[in-house]
N, CA, C and O of each residue as an XYZ file, in Angstrom:
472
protein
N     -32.452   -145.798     72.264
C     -32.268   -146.215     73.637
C     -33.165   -147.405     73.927
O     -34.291   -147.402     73.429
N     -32.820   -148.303     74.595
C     -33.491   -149.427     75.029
C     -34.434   -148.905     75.797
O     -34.212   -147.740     76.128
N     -35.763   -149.549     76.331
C     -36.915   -149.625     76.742
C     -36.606   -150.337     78.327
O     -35.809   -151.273     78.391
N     -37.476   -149.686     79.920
C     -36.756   -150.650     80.594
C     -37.942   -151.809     80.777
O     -38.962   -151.555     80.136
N     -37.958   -152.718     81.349
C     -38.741   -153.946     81.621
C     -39.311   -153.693     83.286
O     -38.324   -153.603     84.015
N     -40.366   -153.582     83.920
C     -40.589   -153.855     84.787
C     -41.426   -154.905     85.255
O     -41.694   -155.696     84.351
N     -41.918   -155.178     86.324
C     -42.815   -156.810     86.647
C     -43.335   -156.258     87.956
O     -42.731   -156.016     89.001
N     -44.681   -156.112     87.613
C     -45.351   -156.120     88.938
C     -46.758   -157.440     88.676
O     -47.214   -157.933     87.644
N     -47.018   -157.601     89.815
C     -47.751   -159.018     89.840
C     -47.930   -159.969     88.361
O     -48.877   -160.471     87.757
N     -46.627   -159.899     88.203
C     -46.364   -161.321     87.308
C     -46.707   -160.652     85.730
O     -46.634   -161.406     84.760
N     -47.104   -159.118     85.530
C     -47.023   -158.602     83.977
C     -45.886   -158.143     83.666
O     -45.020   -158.464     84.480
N     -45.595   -157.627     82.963
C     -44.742   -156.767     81.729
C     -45.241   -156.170     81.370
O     -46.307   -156.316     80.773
N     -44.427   -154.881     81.685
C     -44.551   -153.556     81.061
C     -43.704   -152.879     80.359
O     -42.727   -152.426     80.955
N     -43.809   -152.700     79.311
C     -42.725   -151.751     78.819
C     -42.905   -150.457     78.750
O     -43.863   -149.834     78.292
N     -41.804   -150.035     79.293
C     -42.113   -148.201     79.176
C     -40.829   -147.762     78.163
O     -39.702   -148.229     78.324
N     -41.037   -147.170     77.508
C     -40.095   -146.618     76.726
C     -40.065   -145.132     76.628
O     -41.050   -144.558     77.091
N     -39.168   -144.440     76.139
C     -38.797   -142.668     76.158
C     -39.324   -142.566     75.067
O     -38.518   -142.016     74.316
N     -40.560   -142.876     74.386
C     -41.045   -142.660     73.399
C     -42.458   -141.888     74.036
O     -43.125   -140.883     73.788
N     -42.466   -143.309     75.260
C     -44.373   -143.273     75.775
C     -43.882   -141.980     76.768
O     -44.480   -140.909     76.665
N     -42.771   -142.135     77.727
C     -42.584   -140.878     78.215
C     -42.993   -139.560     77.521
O     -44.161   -139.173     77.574
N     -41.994   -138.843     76.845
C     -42.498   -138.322     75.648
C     -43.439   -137.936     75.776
O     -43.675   -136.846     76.296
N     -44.421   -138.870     75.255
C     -45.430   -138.411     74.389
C     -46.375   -137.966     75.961
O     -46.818   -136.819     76.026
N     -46.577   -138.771     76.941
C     -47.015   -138.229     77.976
C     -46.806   -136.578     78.318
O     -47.837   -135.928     78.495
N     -45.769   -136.031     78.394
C     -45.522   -135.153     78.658
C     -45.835   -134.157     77.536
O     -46.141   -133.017     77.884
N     -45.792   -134.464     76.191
C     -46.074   -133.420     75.141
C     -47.465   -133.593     75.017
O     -48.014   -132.851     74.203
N     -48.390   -134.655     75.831
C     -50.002   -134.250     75.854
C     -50.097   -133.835     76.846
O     -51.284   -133.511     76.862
N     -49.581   -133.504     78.042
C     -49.458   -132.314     79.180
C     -49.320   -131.422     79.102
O     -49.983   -130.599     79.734
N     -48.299   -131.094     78.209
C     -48.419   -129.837     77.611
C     -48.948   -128.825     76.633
O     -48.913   -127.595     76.669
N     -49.368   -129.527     75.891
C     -50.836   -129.623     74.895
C     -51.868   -129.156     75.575
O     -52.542   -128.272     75.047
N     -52.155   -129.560     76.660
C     -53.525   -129.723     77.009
C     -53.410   -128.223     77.826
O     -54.216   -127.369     77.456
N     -52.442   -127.849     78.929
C     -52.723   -127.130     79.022
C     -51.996   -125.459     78.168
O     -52.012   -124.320     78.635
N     -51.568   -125.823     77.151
C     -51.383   -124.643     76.407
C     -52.237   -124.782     75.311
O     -51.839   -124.199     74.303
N     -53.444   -125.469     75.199
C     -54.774   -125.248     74.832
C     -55.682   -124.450     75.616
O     -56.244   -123.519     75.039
N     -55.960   -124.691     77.032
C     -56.819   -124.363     77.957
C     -56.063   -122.780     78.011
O     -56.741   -121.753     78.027
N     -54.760   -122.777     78.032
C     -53.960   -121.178     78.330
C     -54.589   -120.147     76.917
O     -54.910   -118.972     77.091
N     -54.681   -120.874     75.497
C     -55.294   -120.524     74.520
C     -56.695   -119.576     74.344
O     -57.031   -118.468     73.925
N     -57.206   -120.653     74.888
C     -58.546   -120.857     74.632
C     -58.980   -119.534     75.973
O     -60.064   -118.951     75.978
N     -58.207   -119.363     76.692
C     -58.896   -118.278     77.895
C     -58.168   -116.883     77.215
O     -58.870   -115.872     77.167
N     -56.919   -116.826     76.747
C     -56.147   -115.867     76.009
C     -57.288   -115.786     74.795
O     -57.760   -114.653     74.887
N     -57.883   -116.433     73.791
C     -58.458   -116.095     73.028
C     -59.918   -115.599     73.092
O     -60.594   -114.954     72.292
N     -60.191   -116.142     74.372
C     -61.670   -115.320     74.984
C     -61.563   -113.910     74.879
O     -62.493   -113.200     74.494
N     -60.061   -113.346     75.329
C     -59.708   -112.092     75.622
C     -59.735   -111.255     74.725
O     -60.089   -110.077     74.671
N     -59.132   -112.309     73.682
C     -58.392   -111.458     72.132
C     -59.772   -111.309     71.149
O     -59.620   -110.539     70.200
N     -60.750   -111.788     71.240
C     -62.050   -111.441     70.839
C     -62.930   -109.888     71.577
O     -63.462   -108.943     70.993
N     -62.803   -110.116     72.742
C     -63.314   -108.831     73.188
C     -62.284   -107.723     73.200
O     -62.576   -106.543     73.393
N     -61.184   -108.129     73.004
C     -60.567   -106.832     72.247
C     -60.671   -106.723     71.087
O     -60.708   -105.515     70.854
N     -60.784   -107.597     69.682
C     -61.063   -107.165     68.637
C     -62.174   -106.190     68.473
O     -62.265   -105.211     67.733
N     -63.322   -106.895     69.688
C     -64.659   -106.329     69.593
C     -64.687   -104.808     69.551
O     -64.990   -104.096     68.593
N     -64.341   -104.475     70.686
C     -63.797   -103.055     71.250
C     -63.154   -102.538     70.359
O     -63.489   -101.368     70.174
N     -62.171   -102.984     69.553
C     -61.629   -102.497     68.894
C     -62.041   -102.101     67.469
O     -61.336   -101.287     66.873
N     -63.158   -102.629     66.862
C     -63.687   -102.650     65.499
C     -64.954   -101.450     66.569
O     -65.186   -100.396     65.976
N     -65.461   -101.555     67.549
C     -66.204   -101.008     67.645
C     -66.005    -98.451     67.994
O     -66.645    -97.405     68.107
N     -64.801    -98.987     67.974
C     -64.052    -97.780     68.036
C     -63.773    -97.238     66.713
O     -63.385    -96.070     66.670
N     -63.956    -98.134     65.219
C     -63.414    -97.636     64.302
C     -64.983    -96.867     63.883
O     -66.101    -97.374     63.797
N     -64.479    -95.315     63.655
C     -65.519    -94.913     62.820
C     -65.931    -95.144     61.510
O     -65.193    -95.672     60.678
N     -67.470    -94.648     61.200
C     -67.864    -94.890     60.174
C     -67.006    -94.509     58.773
O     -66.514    -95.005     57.759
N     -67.298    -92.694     59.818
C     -66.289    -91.380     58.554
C     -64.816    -92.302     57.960
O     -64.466    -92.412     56.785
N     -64.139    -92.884     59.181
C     -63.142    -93.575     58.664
C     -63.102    -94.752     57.712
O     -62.193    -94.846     56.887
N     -64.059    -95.645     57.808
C     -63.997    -97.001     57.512
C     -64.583    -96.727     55.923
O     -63.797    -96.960     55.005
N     -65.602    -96.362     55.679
C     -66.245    -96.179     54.709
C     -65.211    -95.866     53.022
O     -64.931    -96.627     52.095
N     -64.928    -94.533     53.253
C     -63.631    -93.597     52.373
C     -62.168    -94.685     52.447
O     -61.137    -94.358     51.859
N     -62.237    -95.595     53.006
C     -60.678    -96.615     53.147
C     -61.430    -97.564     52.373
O     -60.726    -98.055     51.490
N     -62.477    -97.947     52.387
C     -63.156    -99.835     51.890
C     -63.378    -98.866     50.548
O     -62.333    -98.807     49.899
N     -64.332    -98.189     50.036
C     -64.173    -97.401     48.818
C     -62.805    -97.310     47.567
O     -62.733    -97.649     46.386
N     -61.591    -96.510     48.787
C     -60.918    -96.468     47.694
C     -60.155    -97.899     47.739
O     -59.991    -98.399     46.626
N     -59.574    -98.773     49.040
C     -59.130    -99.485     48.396
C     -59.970   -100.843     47.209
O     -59.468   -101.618     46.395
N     -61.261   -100.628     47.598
C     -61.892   -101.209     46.171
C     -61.550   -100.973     44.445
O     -61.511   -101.720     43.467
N     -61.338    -99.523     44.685
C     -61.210    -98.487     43.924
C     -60.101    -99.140     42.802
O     -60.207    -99.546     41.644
N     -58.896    -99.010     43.850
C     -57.205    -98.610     43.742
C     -56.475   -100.153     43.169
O     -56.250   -101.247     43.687
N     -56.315    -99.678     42.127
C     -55.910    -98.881     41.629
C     -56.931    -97.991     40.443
O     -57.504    -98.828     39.745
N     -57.245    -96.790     40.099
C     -57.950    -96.456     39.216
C     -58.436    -96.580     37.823
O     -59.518    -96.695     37.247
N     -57.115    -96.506     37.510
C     -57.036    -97.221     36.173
C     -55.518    -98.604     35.566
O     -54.421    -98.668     36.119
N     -55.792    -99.152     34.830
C     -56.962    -99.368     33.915
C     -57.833    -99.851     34.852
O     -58.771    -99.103     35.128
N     -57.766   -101.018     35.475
C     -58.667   -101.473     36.044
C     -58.473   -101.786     37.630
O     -57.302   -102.033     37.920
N     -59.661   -101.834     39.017
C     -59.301   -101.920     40.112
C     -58.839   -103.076     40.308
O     -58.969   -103.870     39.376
N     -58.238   -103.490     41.418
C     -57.479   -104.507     41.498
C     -58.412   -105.780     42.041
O     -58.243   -106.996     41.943
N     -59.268   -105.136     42.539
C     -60.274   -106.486     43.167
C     -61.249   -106.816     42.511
O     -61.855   -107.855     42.773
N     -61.651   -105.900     41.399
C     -62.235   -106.760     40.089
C     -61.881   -107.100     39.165
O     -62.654   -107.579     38.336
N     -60.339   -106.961     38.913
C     -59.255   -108.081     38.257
C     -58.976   -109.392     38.915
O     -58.673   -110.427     38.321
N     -59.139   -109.207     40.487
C     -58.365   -110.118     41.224
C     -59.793   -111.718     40.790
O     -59.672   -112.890     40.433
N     -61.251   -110.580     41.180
C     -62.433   -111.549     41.234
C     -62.726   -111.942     39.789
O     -63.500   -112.888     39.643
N     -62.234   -111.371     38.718
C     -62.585   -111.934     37.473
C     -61.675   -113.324     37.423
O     -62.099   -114.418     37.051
N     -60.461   -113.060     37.838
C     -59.427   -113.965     37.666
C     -59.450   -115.218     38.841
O     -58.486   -115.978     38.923
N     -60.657   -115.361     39.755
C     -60.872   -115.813     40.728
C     -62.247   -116.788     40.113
O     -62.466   -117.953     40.446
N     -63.010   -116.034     39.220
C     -64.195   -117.080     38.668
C     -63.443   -117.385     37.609
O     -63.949   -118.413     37.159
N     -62.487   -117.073     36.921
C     -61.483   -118.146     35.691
C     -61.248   -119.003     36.311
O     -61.811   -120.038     35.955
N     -60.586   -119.074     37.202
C     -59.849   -119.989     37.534
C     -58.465   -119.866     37.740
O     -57.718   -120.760     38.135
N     -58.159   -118.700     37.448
C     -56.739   -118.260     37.426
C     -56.219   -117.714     38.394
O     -55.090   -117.390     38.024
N     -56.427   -117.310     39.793
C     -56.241   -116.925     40.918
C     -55.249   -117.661     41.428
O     -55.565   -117.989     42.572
N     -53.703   -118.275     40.984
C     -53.291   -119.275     41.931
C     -51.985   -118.673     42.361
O     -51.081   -119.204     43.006
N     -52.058   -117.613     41.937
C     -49.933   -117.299     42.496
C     -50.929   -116.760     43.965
O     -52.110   -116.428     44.075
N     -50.002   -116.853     44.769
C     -49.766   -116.125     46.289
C     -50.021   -114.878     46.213
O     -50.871   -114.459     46.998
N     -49.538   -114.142     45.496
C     -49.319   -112.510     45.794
C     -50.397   -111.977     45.166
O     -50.694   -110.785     45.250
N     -51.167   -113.004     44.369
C     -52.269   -112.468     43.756
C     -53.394   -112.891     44.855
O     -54.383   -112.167     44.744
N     -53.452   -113.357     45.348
C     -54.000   -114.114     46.412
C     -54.716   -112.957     48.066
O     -55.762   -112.781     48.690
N     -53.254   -112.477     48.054
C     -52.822   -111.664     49.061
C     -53.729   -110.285     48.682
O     -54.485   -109.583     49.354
N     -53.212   -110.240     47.062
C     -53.476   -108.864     47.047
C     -55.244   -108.749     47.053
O     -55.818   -107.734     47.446
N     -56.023   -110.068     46.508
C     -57.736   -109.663     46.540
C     -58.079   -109.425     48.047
O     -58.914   -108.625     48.470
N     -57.130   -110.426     48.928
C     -57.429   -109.955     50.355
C     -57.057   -108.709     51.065
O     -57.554   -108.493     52.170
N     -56.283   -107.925     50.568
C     -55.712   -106.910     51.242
C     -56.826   -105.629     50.429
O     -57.002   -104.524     50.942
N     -57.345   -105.969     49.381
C     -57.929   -104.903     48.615
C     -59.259   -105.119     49.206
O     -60.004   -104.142     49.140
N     -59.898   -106.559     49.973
C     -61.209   -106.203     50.086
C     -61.096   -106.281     51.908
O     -62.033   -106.013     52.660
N     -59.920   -106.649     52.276
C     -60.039   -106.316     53.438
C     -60.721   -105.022     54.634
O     -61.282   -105.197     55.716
N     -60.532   -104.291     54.215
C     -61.924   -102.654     54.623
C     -62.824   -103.115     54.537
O     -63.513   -103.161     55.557
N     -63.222   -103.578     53.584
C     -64.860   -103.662     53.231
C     -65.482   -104.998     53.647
O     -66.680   -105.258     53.764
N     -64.498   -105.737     53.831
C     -64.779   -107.117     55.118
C     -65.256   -106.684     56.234
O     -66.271   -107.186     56.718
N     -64.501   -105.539     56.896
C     -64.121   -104.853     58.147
C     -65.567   -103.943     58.557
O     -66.277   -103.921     59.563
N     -65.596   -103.309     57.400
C     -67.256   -102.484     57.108
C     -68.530   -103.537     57.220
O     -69.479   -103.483     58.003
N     -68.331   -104.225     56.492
C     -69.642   -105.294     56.266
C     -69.344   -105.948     57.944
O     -70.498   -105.936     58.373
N     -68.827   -106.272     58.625
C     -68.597   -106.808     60.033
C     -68.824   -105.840     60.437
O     -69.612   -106.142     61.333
N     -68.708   -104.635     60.464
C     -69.067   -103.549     61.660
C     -70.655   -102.979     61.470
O     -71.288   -102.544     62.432
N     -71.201   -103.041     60.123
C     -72.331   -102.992     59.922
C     -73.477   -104.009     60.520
O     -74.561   -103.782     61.057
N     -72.810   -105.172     60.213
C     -73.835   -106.471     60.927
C     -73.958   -106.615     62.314
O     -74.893   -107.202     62.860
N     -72.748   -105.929     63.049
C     -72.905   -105.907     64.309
C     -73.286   -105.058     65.116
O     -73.367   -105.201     66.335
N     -73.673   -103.654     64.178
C     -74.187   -102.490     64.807
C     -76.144   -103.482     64.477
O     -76.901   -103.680     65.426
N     -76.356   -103.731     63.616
C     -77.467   -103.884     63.340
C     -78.264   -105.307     64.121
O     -79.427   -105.661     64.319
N     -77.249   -105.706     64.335
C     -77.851   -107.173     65.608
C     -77.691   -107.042     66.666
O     -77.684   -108.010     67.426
N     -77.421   -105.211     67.272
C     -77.260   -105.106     68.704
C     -78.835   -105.020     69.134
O     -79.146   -104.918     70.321
């Protein structure tokens, strides 16, 4: 689409549906950042609350076995971390799986540090 031309005290301006645009998609940016950023204030003190509700009895016996699990031959997150200081860690699902196996014990070690810096 053509651009239109206007003239006020003797300049040129061009406005084009480009600069439109983009005006409006940093309007909207800006405030579905600010909508973010107050939504994510929120979503923190619910995580908080929420890790702070998980018991010990629970958390402990879950980060254990899934360290554990699989039993034999070998657990999966010290296959995953051997294969992580090789160098060999690069498919996805292998990826997934060191995170999902040490995920508890992420969860533990965070609920520990935060009982202990209250």
């Amino acid at each position: 689409m053509k651009s239109r031309s206007n003239t006020q005290r003797g300049a040129t301006h061009n406005i084009g549906n480009n600069d439109i645009l983009k005006a409006v998609s940093d309007l909207v940016s800006l405030w579905h950042f600010e909508y973010m950023v107050s939504v994510g204030e929120k979503g923190i003190e619910i995580m908080w609350a929420v890790l702070d509700k998980i018991s010990y009895y629970v958390l402990i016996p879950v980060a254990v076995l899934m360290l554990l699990a699989p039993f034999r031959p070998m657990p999966h997150a010290l296959e995953k971390l051997i294969m992580l200081r090789n160098g060999e860690l690069t498919s996805p699902i292998d990826i997934f799986d060191l995170l999902f196996h040490l995920l508890p014990t992420l969860i533990l070690l965070i609920k520990i540090y935060r009982s202990l810096s209250d």
